[in-house]
Each structure stands twice: as structure tokens, then as C-alpha cells.
C-alpha positions as CSV (number, residue, x, y, z in Angstrom):
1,X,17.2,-12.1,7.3
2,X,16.0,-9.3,5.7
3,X,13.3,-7.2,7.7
4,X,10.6,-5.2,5.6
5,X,8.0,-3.2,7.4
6,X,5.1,-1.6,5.2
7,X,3.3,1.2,6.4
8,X,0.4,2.5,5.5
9,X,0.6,6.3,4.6
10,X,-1.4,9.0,7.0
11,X,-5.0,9.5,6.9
12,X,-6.3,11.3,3.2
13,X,-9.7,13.0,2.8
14,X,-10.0,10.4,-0.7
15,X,-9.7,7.5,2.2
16,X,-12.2,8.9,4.2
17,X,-14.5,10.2,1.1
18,X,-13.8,6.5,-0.3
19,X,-11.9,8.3,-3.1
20,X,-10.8,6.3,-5.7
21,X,-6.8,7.2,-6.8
22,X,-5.6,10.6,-6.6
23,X,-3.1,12.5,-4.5
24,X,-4.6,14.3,-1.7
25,X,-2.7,15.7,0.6
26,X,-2.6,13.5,4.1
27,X,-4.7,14.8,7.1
28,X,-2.8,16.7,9.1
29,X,-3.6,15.0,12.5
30,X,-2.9,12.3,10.9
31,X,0.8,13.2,9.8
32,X,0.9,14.5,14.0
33,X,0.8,11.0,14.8
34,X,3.1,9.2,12.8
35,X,5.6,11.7,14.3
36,X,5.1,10.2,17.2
37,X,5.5,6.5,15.6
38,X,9.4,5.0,16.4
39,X,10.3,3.1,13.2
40,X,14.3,2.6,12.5
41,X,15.7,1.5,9.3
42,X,19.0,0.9,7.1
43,X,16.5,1.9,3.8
44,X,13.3,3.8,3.6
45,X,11.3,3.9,0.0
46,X,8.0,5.0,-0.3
47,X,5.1,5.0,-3.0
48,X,4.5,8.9,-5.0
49,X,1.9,9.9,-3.3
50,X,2.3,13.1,-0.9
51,X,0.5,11.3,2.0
52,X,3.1,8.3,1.4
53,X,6.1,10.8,0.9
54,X,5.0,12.9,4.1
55,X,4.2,10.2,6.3
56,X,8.1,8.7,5.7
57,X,8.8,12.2,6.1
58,X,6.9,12.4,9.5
59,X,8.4,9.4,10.5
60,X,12.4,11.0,10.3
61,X,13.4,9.5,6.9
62,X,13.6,11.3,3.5
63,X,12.2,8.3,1.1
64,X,13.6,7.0,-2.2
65,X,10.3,7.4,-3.9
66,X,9.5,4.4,-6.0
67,X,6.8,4.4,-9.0
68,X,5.9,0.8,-8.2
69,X,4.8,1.3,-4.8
70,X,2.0,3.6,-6.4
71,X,-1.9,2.8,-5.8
72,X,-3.8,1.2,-7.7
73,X,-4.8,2.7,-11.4
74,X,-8.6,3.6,-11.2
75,X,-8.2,5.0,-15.2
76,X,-11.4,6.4,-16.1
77,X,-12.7,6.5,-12.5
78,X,-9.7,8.3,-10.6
79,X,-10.4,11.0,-8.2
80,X,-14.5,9.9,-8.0
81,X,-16.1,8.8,-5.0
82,X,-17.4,5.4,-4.9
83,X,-20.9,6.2,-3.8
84,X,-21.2,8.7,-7.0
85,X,-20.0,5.6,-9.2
86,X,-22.5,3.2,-7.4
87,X,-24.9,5.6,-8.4
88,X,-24.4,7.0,-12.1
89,X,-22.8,3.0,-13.2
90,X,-24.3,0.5,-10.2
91,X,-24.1,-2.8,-12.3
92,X,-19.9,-2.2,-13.8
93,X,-19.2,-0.9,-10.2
94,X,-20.8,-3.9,-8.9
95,X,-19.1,-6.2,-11.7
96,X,-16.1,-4.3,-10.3
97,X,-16.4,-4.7,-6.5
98,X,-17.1,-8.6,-6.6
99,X,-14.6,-9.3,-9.3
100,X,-10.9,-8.1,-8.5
101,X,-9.7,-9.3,-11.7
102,X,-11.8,-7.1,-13.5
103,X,-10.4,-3.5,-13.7
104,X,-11.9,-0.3,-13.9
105,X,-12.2,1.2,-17.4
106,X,-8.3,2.5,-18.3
107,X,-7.2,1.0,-14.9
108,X,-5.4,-2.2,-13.2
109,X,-7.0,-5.1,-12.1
110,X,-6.0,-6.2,-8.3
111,X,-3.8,-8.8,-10.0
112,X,-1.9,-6.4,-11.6
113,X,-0.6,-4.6,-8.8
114,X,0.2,-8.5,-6.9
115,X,2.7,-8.5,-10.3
116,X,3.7,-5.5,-9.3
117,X,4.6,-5.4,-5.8
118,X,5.9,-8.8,-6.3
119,X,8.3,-7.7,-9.0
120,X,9.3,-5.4,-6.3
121,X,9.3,-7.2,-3.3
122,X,12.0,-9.1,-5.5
123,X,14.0,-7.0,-6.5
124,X,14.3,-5.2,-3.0
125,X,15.6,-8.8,-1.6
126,X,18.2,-8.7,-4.6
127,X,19.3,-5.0,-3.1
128,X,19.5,-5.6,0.7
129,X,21.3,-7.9,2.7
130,X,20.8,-10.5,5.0
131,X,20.6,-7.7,7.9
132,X,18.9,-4.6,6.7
133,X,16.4,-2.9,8.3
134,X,13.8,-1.9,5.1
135,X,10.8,0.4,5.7
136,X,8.2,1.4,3.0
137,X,5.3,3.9,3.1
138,X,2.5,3.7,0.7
139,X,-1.2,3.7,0.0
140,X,-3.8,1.3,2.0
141,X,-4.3,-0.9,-1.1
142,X,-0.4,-1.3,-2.0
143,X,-0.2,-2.9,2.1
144,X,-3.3,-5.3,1.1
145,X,-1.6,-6.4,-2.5
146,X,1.4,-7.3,-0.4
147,X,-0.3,-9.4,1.8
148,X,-2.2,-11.3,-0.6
149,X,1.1,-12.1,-2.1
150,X,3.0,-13.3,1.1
151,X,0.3,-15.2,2.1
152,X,-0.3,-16.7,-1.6
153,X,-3.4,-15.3,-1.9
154,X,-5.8,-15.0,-4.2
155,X,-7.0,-11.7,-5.9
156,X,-10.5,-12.4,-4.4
157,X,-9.2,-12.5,-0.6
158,X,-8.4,-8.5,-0.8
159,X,-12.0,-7.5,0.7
160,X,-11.3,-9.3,3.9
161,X,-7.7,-7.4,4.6
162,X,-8.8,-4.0,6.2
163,X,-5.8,-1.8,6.0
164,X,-6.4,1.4,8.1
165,X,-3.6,4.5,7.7
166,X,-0.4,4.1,10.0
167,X,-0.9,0.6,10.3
168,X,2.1,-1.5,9.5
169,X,2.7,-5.0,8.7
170,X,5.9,-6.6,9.0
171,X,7.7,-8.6,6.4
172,X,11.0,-10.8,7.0
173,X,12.7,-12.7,3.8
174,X,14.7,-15.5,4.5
175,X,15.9,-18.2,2.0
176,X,14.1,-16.7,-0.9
177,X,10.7,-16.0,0.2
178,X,9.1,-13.3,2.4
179,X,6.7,-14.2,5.0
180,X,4.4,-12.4,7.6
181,X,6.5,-11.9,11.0
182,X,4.8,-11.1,13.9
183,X,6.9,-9.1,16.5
184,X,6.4,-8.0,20.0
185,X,5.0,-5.3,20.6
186,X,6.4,-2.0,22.1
């Protein structure tokens, strides 16, 4: 069995302005406290961000850095806060917010990035054996698009996984298929 844990990447003023895409650098309380988090693996990969990066970094593990563990594409409406969109555009952000499978304008719908993370979650059972230890860092919304997947869920399910930074979610693959493993706690 291969065991996969996804971590959400440290605290970013974008996630606490509600900041869509970008790469801000991670708070650094927040990068304090992942120190202190005790993670081992065989493999460590994490999205391009700098918070994703220095989190795995924080954690004791220099990351192979992986495009496809990237946020979501915003296009048009990168690095804007939602509250200014809601404002100049309230009806497309509205579209937006209660439709996943529409995307923002030059950006990815939230089925997109399932494709994506799927292709990867693949490909990463292809790489690893039976016995490795896998940990990945990367932003909020890559943890959520990975859930939905797992679980076989549909776009419309991601406003009811809250994903807050340095929490993790652990994956094992067995047979084929990944599937949510709960383990004790510390």
C-alpha cells in the first residue's frame, strides 16, 4: 500500500485576503508551525508556489516541485480579491461561485483541476511502490480537488470541503484506487 499524505501549504496573506491565485509568500508564523509538524516520508513533491515549497521546506524535506500540483488558474482574475470582484462583476462572480464548472475568464474550471490531480494521483501510483511513504505540499484548493476525486465527487461538492493551511489529509492506494485513510492520531 502506497501511503500519500497532502498537506496543505502555510498560512498566505491571498488566503486570508481571499486572494484569488498568486504567489505570496507564506506567513511566517505560519511556516513556525509546520516546523514543529513531524511528517516522515520515502518522497516529498510539492505544488510551485513559495508557501507550498517553504512549508515542505519547513517540514525537513527539499520538494520535487511539480507543475501539476499548482492552484487553480483564476486567468483574468488572478491576484484580485474576491470581495473587489463581487463588487465591480457581482452577477459572473456569482455565476462563478454557484457553478464550479464554469471558469473564470482565461482560467480552469474546478473540473479541470480533478483531471488534473487525477492524472497525477496516477501517475504517482505508477512511480511508488507498494511501501512508500509519499508526502505533497500544495495550495488549499489542490487538497479539496483531491478529495472530491477520492471520494468520486462531484465538482459541485467543493464548497462543503473547508481546507485550512497545515491541515493534511491522508491518502492510501491499494489495488488500483486511492481512498481516504484515517489514522490515529499522535
Amino acid at each position: 500500500m502506497t501511503a500519500l499524505t497532502v498537506i496543505a501549504h502555510a498560512l498566505t496573506p491571498a488566503l486570508r485576503g481571499l486572494v484569488l491565485g498568486g504567489d505570496a509568500e507564506p506567513d511566517p508564523a505560519s511556516v513556525e508551525v509546520a516546523r514543529d509538524l513531524k511528517v516522515s516520508a520515502d518522497a516529498v513533491y510539492a505544488g510551485p508556489e513559495q508557501a507550498a515549497v517553504q512549508t515542505a521546506s519547513a517540514l525537513g524535506f527539499t520538494p520535487v516541485v511539480e507543475s501539476t500540483l499548482r492552484d487553480r488558474e483564476y486567468g483574468e482574475w488572478a491576484g484580485r480579491e474576491l470581495e473587489e470582484l463581487l463588487a465591480a462583476e457581482p452577477s459572473r462572480v456569482s455565476a462563478w461561485l454557484e457553478r464550479p464548472h464554469t471558469a473564470t475568464p482565461g482560467g480552469e474550471t474546478e473540473n479541470d483541476v480533478l483531471v488534473r490531480v487525477a492524472d497525477w494521483l496516477g501517475d504517482l501510483a505508477e512511480r511508488h511502490d507498494e511501501r512508500s511513504a509519499v508526502v505533497a505540499v500544495v495550495h488549499p484548493a489542490v487538497v479539496r480537488a483531491i478529495v472530491l476525486y477520492v471520494v468520486d465527487a462531484p465538482a459541485e461538492s467543493l464548497r462543503h470541503v473547508d481546507v485550512r493551511p497545515l491541515a493534511a489529509v491522508n491518502l492510501s492506494h491499494h489495488s488500483g484506487n486511492w481512498s481516504l485513510a484515517f489514522v490515529p492520531s499522535a
